[in-house]
N, CA, C and O atoms as a GROMACS GRO file, in nm:
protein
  328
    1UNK      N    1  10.119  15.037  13.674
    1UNK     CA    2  10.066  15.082  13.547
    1UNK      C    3  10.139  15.009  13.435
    1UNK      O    4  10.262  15.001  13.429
    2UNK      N    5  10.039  14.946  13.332
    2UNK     CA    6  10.080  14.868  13.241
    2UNK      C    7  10.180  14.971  13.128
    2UNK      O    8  10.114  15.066  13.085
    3UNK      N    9  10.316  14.967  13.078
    3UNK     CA   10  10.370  15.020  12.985
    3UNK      C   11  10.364  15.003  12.851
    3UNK      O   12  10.421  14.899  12.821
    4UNK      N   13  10.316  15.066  12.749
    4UNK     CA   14  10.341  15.029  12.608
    4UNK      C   15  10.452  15.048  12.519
    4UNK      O   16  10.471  15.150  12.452
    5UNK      N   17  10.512  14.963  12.520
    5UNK     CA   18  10.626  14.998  12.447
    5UNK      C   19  10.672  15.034  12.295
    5UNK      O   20  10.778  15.054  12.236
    6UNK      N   21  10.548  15.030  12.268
    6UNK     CA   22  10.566  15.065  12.067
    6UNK      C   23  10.632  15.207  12.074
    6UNK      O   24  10.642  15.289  12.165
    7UNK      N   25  10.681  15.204  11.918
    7UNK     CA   26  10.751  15.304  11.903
    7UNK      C   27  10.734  15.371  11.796
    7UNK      O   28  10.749  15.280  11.715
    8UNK      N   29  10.704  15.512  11.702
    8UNK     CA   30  10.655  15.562  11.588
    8UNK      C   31  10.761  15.435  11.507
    8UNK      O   32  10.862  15.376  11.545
    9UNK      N   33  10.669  15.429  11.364
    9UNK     CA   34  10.798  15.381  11.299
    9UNK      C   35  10.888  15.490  11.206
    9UNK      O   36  10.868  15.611  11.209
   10UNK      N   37  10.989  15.426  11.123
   10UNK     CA   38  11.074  15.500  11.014
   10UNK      C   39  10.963  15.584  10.960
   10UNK      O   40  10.958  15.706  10.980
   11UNK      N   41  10.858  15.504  10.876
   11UNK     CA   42  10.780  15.565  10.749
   11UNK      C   43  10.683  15.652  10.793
   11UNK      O   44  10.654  15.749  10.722
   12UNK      N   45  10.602  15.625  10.947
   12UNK     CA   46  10.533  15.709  11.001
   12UNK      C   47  10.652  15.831  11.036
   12UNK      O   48  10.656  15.918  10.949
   13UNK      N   49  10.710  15.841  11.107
   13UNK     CA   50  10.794  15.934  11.128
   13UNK      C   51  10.816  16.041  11.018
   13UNK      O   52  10.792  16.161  11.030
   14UNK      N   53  10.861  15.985  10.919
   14UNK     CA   54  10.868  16.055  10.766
   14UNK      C   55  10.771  16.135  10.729
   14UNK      O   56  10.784  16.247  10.678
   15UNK      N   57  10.652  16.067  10.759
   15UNK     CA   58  10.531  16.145  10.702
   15UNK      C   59  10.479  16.204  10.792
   15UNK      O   60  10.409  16.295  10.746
   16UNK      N   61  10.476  16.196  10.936
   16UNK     CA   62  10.478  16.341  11.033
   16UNK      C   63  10.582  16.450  11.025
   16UNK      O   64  10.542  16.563  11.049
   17UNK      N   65  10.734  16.428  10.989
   17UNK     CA   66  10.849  16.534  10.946
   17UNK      C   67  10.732  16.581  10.847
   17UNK      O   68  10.652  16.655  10.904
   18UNK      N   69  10.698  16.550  10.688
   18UNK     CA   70  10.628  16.609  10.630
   18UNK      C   71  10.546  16.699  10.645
   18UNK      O   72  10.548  16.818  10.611
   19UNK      N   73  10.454  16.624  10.710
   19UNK     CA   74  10.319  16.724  10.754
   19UNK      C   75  10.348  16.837  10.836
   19UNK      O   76  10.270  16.933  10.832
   20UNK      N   77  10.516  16.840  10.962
   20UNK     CA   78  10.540  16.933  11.012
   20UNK      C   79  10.617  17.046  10.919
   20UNK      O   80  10.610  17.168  10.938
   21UNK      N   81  10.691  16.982  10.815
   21UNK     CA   82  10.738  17.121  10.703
   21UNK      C   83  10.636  17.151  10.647
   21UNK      O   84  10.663  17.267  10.615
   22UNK      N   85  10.528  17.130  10.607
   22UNK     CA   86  10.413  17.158  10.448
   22UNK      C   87  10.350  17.259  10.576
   22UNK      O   88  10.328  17.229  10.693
   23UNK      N   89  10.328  17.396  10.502
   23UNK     CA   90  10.265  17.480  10.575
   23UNK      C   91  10.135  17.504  10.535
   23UNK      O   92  10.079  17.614  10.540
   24UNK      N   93  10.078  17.380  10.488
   24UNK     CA   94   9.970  17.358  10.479
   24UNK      C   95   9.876  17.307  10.532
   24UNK      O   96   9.755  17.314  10.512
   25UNK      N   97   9.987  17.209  10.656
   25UNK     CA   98   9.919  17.086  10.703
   25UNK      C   99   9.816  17.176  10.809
   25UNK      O  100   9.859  17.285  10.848
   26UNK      N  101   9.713  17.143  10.844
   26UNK     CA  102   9.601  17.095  10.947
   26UNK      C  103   9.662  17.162  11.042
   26UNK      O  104   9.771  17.196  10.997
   27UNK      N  105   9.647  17.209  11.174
   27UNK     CA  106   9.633  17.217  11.333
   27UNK      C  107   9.640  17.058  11.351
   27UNK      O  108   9.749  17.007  11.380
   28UNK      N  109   9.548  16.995  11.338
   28UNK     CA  110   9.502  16.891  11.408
   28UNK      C  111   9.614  16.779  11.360
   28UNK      O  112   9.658  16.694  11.438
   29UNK      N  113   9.661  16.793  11.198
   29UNK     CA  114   9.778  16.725  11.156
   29UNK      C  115   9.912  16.735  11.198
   29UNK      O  116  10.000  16.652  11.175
   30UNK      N  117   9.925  16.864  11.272
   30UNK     CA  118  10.040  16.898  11.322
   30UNK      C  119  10.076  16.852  11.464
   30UNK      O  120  10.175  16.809  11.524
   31UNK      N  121   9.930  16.885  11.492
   31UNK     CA  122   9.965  16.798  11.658
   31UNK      C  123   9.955  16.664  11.662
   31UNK      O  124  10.071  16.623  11.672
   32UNK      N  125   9.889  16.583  11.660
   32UNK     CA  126   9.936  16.453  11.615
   32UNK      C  127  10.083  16.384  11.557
   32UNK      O  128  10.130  16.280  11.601
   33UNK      N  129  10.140  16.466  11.453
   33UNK     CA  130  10.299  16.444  11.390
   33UNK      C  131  10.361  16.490  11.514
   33UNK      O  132  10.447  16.418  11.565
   34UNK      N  133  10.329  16.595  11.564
   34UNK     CA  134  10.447  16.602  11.686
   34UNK      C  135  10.432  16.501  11.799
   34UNK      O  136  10.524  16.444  11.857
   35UNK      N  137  10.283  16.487  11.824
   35UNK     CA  138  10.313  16.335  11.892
   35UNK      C  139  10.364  16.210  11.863
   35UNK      O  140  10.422  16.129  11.935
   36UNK      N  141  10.329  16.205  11.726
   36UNK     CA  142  10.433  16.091  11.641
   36UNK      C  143  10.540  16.095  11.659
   36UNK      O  144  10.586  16.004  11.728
   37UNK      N  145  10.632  16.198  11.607
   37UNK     CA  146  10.780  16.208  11.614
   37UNK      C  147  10.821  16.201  11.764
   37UNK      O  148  10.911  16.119  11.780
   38UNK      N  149  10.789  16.252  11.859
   38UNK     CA  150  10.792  16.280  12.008
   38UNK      C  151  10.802  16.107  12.073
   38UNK      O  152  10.866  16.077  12.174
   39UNK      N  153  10.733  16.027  12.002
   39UNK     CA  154  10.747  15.869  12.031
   39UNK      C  155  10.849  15.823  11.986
   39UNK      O  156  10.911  15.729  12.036
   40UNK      N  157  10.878  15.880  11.888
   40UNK     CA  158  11.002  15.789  11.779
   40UNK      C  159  11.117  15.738  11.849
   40UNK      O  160  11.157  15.840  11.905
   41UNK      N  161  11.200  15.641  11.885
   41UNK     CA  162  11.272  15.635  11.965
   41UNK      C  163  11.275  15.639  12.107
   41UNK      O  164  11.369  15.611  12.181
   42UNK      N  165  11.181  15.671  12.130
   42UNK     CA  166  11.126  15.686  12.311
   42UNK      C  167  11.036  15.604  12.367
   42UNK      O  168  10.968  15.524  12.303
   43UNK      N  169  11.032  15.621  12.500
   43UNK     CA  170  10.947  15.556  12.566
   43UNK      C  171  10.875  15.589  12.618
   43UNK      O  172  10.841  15.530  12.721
   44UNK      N  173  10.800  15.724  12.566
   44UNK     CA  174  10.734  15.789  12.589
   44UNK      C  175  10.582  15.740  12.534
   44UNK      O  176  10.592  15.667  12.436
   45UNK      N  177  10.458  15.762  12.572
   45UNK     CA  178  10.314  15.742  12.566
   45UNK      C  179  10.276  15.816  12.519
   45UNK      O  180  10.339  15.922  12.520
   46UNK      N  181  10.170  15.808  12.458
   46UNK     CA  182  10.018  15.919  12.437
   46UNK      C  183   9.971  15.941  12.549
   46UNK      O  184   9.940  15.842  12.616
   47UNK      N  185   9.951  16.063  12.601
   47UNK     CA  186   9.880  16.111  12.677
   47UNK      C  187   9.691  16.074  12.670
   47UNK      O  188   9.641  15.999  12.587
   48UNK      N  189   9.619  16.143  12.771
   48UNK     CA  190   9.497  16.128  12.692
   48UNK      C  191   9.404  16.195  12.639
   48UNK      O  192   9.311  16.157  12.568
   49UNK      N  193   9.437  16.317  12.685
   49UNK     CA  194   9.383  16.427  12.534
   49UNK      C  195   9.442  16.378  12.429
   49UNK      O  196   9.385  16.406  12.324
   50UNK      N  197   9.528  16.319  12.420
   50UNK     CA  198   9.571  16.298  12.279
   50UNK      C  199   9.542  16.191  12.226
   50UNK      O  200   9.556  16.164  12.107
   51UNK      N  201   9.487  16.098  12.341
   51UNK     CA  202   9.426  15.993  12.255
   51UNK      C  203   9.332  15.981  12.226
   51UNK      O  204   9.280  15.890  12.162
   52UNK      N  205   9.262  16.133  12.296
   52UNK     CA  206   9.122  16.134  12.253
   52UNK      C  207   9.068  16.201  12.152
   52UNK      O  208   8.951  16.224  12.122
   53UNK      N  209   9.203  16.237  12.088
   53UNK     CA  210   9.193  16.354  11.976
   53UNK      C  211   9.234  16.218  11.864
   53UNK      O  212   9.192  16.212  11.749
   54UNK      N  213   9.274  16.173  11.892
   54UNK     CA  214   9.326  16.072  11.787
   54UNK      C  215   9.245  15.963  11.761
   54UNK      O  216   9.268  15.898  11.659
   55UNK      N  217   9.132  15.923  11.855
   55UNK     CA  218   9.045  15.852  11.887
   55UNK      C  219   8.909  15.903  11.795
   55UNK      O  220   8.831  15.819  11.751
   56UNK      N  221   8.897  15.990  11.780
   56UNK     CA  222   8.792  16.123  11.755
   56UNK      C  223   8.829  16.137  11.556
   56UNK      O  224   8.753  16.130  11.460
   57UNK      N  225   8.958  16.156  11.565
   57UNK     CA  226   9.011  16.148  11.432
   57UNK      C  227   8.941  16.032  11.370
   57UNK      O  228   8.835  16.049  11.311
   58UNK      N  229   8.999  15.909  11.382
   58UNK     CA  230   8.971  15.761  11.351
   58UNK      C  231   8.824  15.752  11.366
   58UNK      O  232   8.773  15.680  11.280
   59UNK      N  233   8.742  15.803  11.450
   59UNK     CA  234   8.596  15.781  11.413
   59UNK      C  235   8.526  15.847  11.324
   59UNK      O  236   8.411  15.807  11.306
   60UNK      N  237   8.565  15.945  11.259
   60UNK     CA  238   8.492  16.061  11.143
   60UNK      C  239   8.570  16.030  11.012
   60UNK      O  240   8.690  16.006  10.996
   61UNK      N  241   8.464  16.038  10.921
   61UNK     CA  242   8.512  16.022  10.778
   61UNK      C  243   8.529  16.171  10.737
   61UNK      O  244   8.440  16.208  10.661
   62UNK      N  245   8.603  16.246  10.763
   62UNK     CA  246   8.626  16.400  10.738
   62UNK      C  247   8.760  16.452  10.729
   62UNK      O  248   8.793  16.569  10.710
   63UNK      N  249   8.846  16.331  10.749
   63UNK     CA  250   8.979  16.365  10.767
   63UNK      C  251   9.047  16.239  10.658
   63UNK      O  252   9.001  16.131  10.619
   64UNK      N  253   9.161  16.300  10.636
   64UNK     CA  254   9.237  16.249  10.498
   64UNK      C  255   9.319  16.116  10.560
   64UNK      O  256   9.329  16.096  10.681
   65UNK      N  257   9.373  16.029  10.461
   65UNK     CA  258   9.445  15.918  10.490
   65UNK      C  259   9.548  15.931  10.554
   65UNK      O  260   9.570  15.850  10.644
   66UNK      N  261   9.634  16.028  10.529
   66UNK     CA  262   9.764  16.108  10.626
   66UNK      C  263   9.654  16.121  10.762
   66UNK      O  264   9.618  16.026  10.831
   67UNK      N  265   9.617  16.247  10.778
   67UNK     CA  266   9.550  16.249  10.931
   67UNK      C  267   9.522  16.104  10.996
   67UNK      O  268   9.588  16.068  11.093
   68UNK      N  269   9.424  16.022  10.940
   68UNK     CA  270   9.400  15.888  10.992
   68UNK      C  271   9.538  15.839  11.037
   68UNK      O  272   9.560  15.825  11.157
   69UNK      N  273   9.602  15.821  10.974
   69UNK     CA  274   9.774  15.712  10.964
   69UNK      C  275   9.850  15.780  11.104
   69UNK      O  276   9.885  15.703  11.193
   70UNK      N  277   9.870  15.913  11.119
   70UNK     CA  278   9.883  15.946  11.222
   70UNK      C  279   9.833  15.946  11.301
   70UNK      O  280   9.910  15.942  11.397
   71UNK      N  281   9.696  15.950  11.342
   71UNK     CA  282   9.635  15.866  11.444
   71UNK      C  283   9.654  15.762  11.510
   71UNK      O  284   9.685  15.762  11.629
   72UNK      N  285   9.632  15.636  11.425
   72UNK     CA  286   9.634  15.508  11.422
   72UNK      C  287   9.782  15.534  11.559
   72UNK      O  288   9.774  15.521  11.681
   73UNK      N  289   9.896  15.571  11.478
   73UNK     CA  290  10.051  15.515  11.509
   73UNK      C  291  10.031  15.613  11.662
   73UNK      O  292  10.096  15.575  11.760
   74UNK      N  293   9.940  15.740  11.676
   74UNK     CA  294   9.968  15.774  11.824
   74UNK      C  295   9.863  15.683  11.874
   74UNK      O  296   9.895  15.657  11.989
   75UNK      N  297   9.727  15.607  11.837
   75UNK     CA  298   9.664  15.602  11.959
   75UNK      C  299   9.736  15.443  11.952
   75UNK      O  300   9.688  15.365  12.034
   76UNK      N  301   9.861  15.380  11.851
   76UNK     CA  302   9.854  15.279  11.891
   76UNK      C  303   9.988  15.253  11.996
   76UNK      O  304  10.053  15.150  12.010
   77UNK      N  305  10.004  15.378  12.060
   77UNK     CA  306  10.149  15.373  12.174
   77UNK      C  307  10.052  15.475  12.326
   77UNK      O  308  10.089  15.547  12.419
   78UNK      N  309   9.969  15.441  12.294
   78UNK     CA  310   9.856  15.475  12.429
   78UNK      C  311   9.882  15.399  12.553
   78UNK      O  312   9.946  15.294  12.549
   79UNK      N  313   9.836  15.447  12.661
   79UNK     CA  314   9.855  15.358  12.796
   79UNK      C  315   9.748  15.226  12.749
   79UNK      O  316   9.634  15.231  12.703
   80UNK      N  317   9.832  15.115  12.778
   80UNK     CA  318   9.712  14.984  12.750
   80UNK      C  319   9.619  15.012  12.851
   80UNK      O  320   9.503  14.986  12.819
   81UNK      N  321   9.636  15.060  12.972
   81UNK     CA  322   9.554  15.000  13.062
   81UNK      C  323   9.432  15.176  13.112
   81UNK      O  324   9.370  15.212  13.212
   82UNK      N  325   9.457  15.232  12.973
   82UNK     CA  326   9.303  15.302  12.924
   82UNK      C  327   9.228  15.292  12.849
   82UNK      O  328   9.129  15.365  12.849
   0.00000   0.00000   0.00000
């Protein structure tokens, strides 16, 4: 199995911490930031509910530039070889 090695960055990271203090954020914003942060430093993957939630995100114009951005950074530490 092919490994991806990307890693959340600094600024993504930042702005998932955010979205996890603002008790405003989304369900859907929250899980995503915890998959963000959960990468940060690790070598850990997106699963694939989660990339299919993140996948799903990125295709609908219904969700805000934060939601998108966190997307992007989980589906872009996905298994390559799904």
């Amino acid at each position: 199995m092919s490994k991806n090695d990307k890693q959340t960055s600094k600024d993504v990271s930042s702005l998932a911490s955010d979205v996890l203090r603002d008790p405003s954020s989304s369900a859907i914003q929250r899980q995503l930031a915890g998959s963000a942060l959960s990468q940060a430093n690790s070598d850990k993957q997106t699963g694939s509910k989660m990339e299919t939630k993140a996948s799903n995100v990125l295709q609908s114009d219904k969700y805000s530039d934060t939601t998108k951005t966190l997307a992007a950074s989980v589906l872009a530490q996905s298994n390559k070889e799904r």
